[in-house]
VEXZAGU-787344 format. One record per residue (C-alpha): x, y, z; residue number from 1. Coordinates in nm, 4 decimals, padded with zeros to 6 digits. Layout:
<pts>
+----------+----------+----------+------+
|       px |       py |       pz | resi |
+----------+----------+----------+------+
|        X |        Y |        Z |  NUM |
...
+----------+----------+----------+------+
</pts>
This chain:
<pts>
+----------+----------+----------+------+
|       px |       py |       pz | resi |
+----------+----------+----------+------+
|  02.8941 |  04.3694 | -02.3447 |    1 |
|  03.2637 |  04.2412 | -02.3370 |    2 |
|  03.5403 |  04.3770 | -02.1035 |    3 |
|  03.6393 |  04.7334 | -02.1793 |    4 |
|  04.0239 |  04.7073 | -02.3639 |    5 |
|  04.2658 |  04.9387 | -02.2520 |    6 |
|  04.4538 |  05.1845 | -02.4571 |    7 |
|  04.7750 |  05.3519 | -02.3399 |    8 |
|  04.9136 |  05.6318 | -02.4904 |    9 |
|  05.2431 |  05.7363 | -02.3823 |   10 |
|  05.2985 |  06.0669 | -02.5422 |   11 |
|  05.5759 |  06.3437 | -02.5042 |   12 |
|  05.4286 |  06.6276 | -02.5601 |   13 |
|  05.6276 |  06.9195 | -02.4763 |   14 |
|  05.5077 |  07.2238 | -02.6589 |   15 |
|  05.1920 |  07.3463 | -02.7321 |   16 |
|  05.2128 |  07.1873 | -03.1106 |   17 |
|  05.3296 |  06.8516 | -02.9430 |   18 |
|  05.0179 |  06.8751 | -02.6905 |   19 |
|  04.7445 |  06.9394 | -03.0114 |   20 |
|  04.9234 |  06.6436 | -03.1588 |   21 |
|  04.8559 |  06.4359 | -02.8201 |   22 |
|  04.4737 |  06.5578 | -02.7782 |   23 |
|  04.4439 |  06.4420 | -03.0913 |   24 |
|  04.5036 |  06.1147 | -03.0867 |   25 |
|  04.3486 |  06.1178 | -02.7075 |   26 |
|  04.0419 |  06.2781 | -02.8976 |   27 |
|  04.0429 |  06.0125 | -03.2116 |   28 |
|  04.0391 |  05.7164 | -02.9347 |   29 |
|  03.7583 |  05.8360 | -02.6889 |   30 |
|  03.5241 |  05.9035 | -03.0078 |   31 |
|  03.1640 |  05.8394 | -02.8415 |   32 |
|  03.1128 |  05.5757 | -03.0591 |   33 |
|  03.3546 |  05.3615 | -02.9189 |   34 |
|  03.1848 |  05.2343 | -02.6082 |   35 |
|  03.4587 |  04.9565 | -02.5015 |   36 |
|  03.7858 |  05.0844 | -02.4750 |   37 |
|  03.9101 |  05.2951 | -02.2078 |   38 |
|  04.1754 |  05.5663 | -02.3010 |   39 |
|  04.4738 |  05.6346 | -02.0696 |   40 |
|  04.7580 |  05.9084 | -02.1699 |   41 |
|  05.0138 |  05.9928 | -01.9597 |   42 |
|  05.3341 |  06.1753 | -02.0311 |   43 |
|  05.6412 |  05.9445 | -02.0818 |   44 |
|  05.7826 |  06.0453 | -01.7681 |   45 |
|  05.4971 |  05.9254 | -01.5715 |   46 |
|  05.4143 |  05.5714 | -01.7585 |   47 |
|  05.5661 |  05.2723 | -01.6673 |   48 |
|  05.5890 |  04.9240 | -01.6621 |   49 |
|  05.2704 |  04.8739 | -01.4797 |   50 |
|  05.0920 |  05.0814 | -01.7696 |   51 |
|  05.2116 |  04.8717 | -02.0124 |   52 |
|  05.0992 |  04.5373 | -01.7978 |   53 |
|  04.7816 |  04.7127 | -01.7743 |   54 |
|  04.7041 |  04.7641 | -02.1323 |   55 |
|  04.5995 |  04.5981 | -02.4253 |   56 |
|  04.8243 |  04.8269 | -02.7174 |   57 |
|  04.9954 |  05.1609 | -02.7013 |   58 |
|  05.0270 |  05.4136 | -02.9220 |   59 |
|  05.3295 |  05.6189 | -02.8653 |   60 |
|  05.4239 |  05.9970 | -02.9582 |   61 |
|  05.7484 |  06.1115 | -02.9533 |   62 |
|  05.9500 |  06.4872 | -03.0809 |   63 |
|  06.2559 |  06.3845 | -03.2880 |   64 |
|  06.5426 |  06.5457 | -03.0712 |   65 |
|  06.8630 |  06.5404 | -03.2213 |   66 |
|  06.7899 |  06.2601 | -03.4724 |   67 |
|  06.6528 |  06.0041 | -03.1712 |   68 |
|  06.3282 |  06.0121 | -02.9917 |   69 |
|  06.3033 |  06.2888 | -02.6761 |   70 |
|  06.4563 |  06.1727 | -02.3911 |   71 |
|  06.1895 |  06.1043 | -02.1766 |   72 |
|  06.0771 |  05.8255 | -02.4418 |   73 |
|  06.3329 |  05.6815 | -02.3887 |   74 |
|  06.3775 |  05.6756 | -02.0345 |   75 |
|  06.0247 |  05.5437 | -02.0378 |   76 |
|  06.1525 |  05.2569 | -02.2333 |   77 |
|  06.4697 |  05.2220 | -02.0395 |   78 |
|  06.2131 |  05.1829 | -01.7325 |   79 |
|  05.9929 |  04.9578 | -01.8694 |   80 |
|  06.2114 |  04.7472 | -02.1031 |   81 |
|  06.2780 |  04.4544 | -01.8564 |   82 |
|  05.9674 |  04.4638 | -01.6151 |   83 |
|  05.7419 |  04.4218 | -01.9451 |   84 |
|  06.0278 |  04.2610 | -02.1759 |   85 |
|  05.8315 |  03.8746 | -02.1261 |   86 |
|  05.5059 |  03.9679 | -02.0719 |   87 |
|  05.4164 |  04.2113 | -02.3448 |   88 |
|  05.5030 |  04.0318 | -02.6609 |   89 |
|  05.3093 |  04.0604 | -02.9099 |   90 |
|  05.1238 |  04.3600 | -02.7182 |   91 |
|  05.0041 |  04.5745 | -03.0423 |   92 |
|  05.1326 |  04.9469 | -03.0831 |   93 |
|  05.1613 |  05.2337 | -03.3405 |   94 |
|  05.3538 |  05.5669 | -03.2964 |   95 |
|  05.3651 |  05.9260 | -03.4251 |   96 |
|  05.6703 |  06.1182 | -03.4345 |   97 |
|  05.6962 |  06.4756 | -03.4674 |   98 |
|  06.0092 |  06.5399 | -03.7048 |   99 |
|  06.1752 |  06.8924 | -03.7311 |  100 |
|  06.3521 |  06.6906 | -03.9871 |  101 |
|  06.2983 |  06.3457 | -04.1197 |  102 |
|  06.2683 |  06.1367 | -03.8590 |  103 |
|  06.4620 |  05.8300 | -03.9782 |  104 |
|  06.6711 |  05.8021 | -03.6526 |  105 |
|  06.3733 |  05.8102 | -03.4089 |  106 |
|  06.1782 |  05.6125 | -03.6319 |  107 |
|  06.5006 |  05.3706 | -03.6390 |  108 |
|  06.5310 |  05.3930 | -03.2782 |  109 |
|  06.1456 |  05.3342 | -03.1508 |  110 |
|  06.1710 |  04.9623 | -03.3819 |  111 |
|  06.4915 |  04.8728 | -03.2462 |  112 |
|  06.3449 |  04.8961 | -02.8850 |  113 |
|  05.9922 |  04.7321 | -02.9987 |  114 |
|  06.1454 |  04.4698 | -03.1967 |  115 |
|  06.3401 |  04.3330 | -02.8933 |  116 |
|  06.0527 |  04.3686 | -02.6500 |  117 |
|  05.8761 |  04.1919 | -02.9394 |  118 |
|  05.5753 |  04.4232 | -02.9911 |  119 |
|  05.3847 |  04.4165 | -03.3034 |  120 |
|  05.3151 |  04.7074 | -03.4647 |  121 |
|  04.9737 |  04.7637 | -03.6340 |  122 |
|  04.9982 |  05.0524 | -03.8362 |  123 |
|  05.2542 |  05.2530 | -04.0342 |  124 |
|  05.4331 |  05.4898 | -03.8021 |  125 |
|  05.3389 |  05.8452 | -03.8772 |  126 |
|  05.6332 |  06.0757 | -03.9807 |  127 |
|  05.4854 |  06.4512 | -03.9078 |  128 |
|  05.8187 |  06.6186 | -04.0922 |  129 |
|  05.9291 |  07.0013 | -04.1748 |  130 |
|  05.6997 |  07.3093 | -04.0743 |  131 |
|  05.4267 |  07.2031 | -03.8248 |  132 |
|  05.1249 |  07.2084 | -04.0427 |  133 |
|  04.7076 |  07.1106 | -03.8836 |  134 |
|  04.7152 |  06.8310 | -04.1322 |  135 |
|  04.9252 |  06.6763 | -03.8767 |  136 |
|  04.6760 |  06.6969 | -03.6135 |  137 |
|  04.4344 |  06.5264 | -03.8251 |  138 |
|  04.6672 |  06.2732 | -03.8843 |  139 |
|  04.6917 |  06.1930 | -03.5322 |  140 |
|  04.3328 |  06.1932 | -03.4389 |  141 |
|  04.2701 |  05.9559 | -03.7099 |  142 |
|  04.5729 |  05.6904 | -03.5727 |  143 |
|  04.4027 |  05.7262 | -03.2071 |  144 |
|  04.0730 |  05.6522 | -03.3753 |  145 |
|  04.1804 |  05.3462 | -03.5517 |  146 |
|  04.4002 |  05.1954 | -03.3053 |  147 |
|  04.1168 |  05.2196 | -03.0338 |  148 |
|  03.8219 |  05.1197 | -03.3515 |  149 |
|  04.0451 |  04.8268 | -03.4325 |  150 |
|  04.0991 |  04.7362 | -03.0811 |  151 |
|  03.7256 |  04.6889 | -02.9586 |  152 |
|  03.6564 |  04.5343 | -03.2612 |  153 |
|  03.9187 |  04.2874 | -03.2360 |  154 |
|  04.1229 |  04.3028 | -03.4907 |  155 |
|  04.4387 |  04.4045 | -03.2926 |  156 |
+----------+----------+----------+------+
</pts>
């Protein structure tokens, strides 16, 4: 069997909707048929730049707060930016956003950031807008599945 690949998911998560949407795509990733990729979360404010060195994609979830990502995203980034900014290119990610509202700013936001640490994203961000509804949490177990499915098979 190949080396295990390493998913990161750097998640804010800071109500009990916010947590169902991070279990989910925790739960999605570690599906038991998946036998090579090893799933990390942490909360934004405890990732870092040797996470990111460590992994092989990430899959971020942010609340939108005020039209822009929560604030402990983006300290994550503002942590991480540099340390990573020449190593990581190309490192593959997705993200979820939860979106009182539209999301456009966040969603604006998180692909300024990853387009100048030159990530590539795999998959259409997810835009969970308006009334919190279990369709989103769905929606997020399937992204952790695929990101982690299309890891260990290569594709990513």
């Amino acid at each position: 069997m190949s080396e295990r690949k390493r998913l990161l998911i750097v998640a804010h998560a800071p109500s009990p909707n916010t947590q169902a949407l991070r279990d989910a795509a925790a739960d999605g990733a570690r599906h038991p048929d998946l036998e090579a990729v090893e799933v990390t979360v942490k909360p934004p404010l405890e990732a870092g730049p040797d996470d990111v060195l460590a992994c092989d994609a990430i899959l971020l979830g942010t609340t939108e707060n005020l039209g822009y990502m929560s604030g402990a995203l983006k300290d994550f980034f503002d942590r991480s930016y540099y340390p990573c900014l020449e190593q990581t290119q190309g490192l593959p990610f997705a993200f979820y956003i939860r979106a009182g509202h539209d999301g456009t700013g966040t969603h604006r936001a998180i692909e300024s950031i990853t387009t100048g640490l030159k990530w590539r994203l795999v998959q259409e961000p997810l835009i969970c807008r308006g009334e919190f509804q279990a369709a989103f949490v769905d929606q997020c177990e399937k992204l952790g599945l695929s990101m982690a499915a299309s890891l260990e098979a290569g594709i990513i």
